[in-house]
Every structure is written in structure tokens, then in C-alpha cells.
N, C-alpha and C positions, 0 to 999 in steps of 0.2 A: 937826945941830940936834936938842937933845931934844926929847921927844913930851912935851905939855901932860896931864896928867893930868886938869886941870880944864876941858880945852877940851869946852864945849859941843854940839858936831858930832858928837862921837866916839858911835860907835855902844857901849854896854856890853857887858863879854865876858856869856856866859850862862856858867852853873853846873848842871851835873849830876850827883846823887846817885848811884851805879851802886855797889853793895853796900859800903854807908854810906860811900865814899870819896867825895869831894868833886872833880868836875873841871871846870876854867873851858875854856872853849872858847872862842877867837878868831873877832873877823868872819872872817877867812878860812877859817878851819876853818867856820863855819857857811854861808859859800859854797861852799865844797867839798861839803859836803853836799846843800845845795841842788840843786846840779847832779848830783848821782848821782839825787839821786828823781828828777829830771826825766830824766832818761839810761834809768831803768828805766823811767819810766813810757810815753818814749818807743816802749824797749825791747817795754813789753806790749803796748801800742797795735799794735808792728810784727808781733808774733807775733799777736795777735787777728785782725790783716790776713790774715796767711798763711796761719793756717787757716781762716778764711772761704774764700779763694780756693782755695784745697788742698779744700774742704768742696764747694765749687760744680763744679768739677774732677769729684771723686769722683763724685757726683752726676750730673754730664752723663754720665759714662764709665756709671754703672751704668745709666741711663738706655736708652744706645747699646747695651749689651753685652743688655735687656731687650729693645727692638724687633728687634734680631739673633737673640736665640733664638726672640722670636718668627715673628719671621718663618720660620728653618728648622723650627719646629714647623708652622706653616700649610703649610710645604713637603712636607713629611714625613707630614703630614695628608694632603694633592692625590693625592699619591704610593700610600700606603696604598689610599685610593677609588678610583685608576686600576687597580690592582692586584687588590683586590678588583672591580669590575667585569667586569673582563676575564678572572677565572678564572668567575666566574658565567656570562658567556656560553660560556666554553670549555664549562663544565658541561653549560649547555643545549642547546650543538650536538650534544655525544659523548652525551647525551639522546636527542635529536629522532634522530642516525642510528641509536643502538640499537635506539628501537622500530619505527623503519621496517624496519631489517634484520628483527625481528623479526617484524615482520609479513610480509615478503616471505617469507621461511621458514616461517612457521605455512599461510600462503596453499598455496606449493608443498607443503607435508608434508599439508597435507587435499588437492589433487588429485593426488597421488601416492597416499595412502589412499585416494581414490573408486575409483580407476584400478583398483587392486589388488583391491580390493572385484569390481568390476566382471567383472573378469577370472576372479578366482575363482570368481565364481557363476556366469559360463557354464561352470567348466572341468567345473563341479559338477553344471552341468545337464546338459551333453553326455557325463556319465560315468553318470550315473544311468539317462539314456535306454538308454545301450548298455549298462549292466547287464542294464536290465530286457527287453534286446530280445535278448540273449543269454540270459535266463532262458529268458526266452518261448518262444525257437527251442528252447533244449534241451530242457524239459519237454516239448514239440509231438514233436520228432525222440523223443525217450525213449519217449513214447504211443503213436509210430507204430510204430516198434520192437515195443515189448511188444505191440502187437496182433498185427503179423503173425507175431512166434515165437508165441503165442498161438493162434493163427490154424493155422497149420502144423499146430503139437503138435496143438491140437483132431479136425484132419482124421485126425491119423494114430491119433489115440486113437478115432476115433469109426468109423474101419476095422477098428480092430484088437476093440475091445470094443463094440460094435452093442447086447450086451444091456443093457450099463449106460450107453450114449447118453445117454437120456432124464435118469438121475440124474444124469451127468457134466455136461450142461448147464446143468441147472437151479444145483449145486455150484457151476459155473463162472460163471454168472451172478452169484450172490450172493458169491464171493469178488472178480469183477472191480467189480461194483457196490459193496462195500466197497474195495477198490483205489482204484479211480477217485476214490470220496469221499474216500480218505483222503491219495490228490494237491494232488483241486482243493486240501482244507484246506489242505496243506500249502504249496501253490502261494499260498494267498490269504495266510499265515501269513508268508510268506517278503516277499511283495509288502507287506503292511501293515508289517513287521518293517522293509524296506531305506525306508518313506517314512516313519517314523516317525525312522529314522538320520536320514535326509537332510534332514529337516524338523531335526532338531536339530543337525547339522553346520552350515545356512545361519544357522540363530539364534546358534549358537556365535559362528561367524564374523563376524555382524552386531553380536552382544556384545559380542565383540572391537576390529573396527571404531570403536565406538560408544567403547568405556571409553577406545579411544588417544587418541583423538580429545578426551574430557574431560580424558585426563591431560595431553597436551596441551596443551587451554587454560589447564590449570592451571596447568602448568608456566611459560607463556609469561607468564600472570598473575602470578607468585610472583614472576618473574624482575623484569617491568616495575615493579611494587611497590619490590622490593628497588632497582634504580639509581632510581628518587625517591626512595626513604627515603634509600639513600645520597646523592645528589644534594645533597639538604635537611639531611642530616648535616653535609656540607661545605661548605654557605654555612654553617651555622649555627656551626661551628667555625670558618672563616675573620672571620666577625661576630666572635665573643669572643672571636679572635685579634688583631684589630685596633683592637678596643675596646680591652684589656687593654693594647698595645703604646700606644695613643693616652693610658690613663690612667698606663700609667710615666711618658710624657713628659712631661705633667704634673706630675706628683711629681717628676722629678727636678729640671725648670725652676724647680717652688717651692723646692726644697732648697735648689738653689742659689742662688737669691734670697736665702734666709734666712742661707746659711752667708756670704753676700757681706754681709747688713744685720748680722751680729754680729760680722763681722770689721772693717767699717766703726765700730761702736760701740764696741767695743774699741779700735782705735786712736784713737778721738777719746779714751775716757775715758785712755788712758795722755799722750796730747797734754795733756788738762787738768792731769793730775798731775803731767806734767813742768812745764805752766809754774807750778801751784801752788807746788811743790818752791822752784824757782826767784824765784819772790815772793819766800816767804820767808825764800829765802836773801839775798836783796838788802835787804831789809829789816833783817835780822841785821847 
């Protein structure tokens, strides 16, 4: 049967100019068309679904992989403060037993120094006495001596020469009376001389005493100074070691947030442009 050209149902072909060529296009042909927009636009709709849900995805996962770092940072935080703690106290123990050792030793080292003190000033006294009791005897014994050779000589002098007696005596008197003076002096010279020593041997020795005894404390001072300062050296270094290791973790937890939100943005903008590309191309 041929087609009515004039039947009034018929739907009219359409005509398109595309570079001044003139072309009719059949209903069918413009059903066919129809259905491709519709098939893409389908198409977009289903891709727009996908990256929504691919978007919401990403989203939960970054979310997940956030409260995880967090939470081993919070771990990792506990960890550091147990750790710090507990060398603090170690600090403060090997503290508290150094200065007690230290005291039990400064304790014992001054009653060991009294001791010694003590000791020596009796060794000092009981030598002084029996110097001076052995001067004593000797000077006595020596006196007694020169009188009686004295003594003798006089008798045999005062037999033999009768007529110079009188001068011999008198002589002998004033050379013994300058003698004798010039003992005692000598006896009082030697006496004033050994307690003048010994008076400066005990002062020496009390000097002595005295300066170990500040060196000493000093020392013992210097010491207990130094482990607090060092003590407080090493909290203080352990603080801005832990600080410093708590502010990496920070930085590197935001790094990688940020290297995760640009790697995120980056592939949405390449998603966009794929399906941009793809429009289009369907449009084409």
C-alpha cells in the first residue's frame, strides 16, 4: 500500500541546516534521538548517583581513619605521661638516696674528724708534758752536776791557794750568779719558746680541722646542688622532649588529613571532568 503523502496524521519530517547543507530527518530518526538524550541523561543521573555514594563512602572512610588516628594519638599521648612520670619518680628516688648516702657519709667523716682531732690533742698534750718533764729533770740533774764538780774543784782550789780564797770566792760567786742567770733565762726562753710551738701546732691542727670540715660541707653542698640542677635538667628535657614528640604528632596527623582532603579533591575534580568530557561527547 503506498504512503498518503497528504494524510493528515502523519507527523512532518524536520529539516536541519548543518554547514548550509540542507537534511530532512524522519520521525524515526527523531525517535532515535529522543532516546539517546534520554539514555544519557539517564546515564548522568546514574553517574551523579555514583559519586554521591562513592563521595559519602570516602567521607565515612576519612572520617574512620580520623577517630583512629585519633585515638592512637590519645594513646600515644597516655603512653608518653606514663613514661614521663615514672622517670620523674625514678629521678626523685636516686635524689632522696643520694642525699641521704650523702649525709650518712658527711655524718661519719665529721665523727671520724672529731675522733682524730681528739686523739691528737691528747697525743700532743701527753708529749709536751714529757718534753717539758724531761727538760725539767735535765736542767735539775745538769745544776746538780755543775755544783758538785763546782763544789770539789772549789775545795781543792781553796787547799791549794788559801791566799787567793777570798778573791776566788767572791770570782766564783759572781761568775756562778751570772751562770745560773743565764740558765734560769735560758730555761724560761726554751719553756716560753716549746709553749709558744705547741700553742701553734694545736691552732694549726684546729685550723686544719676546721677548714676540712668547711671544705667539706662544701663540697657535699656543691655535690647536692649539682644532682638537683641535674635532676631538673632532665625533667626539663624530658618536658620538651615529649612536648616536641606530641607537637610532630600533631603535624604529621594534620598533614595527612590535608594530603588525604587534596587527594580527595583531586579526584572528584577529575570525576567532574570525566563526566564533563563525556556530556559532551554525547551531545556531539
Amino acid at each position: 500500500m503506498a504512503e498518503d503523502k497528504n494524510d493528515p496524521n502523519k507527523v512532518a519530517d524536520k529539516k536541519y541546516t548543518i554547514g548550509g547543507n540542507v537534511y530532512t530527518v524522519d520521525q524515526e530518526t527523531t525517535n532515535q534521538l529522543v532516546l539517546d538524550e534520554a539514555a544519557a541523561a539517564q546515564t548522568r543521573i546514574n553517574m551523579k548517583l555514583a559519586a554521591d555514594e562513592d563521595k559519602g563512602l570516602k567521607t565515612y572512610f576519612t572520617t574512620e581513619e580520623m577517630r583512629a588516628a585519633q585515638g592512637a594519638s590519645d594513646l600515644k599521648k597516655g603512653e608518653y605521661e606514663a613514661i614521663g612520670k615514672q622517670d620523674r619518680l625514678k629521678v626523685g628516688v636516686e635524689g632522696l638516696e643520694r642525699r641521704k648516702a650523702l649525709e650518712t657519709e658527711g655524718a661519719e667523716q665529721r665523727e671520724t674528724a672529731e675522733t682524730v682531732g681528739a686523739q691528737t690533742r691528747l697525743t700532743e698534750g701527753t708529749k709536751g708534758q714529757q718534753e717539758r718533764l724531761t727538760q725539767s729533770e735535765g736542767l735539775q740533774e745538769s745544776g746538780r752536776q755543775a755544783r758538785e764538780t763546782q763544789a770539789e774543784r772549789y775545795v781543792g782550789e781553796r787547799g791549794l791557794v788559801k791566799t787567793t780564797a777570798s778573791e776566788a770566792r767572791e770570782t766564783q760567786a759572781e761568775r756562778y750568779a751570772g751562770e745560773r742567770g743565764l740558765i734560769g733565762e735560758g730555761g724560761k726562753q726554751q719553756r716560753e719558746t716549746q709553749a709558744e710551738r705547741y700553742a701553734g701546732e694545736r691552732g694549726l691542727v684546729s685550723s686544719k680541722g676546721q677548714e676540712e670540715r668547711q671544705t667539706q660541707a662544701e663540697r657535699y653542698a656543691g655535690e647536692r646542688g649539682l644532682l638537683g640542677e641535674g635532676g631538673a635538667q632532665q625533667r626539663q628535657t624530658q618536658a620538651e622532649r615529649y612536648s616536641g614528640e606530641r607537637s610532630l604528632e600533631r603535624t604529621r596527623g594534620s598533614e595527612t588529613r590535608r594530603t588525604d582532603m587534596q587527594r580527595e579533591a583531586f579526584r572528584r575534580y577529575k570525576e567532574d571532568r570525566d563526566y564533563s568530557q563525556a556530556r559532551g561527547a554525547a551531545k556531539v
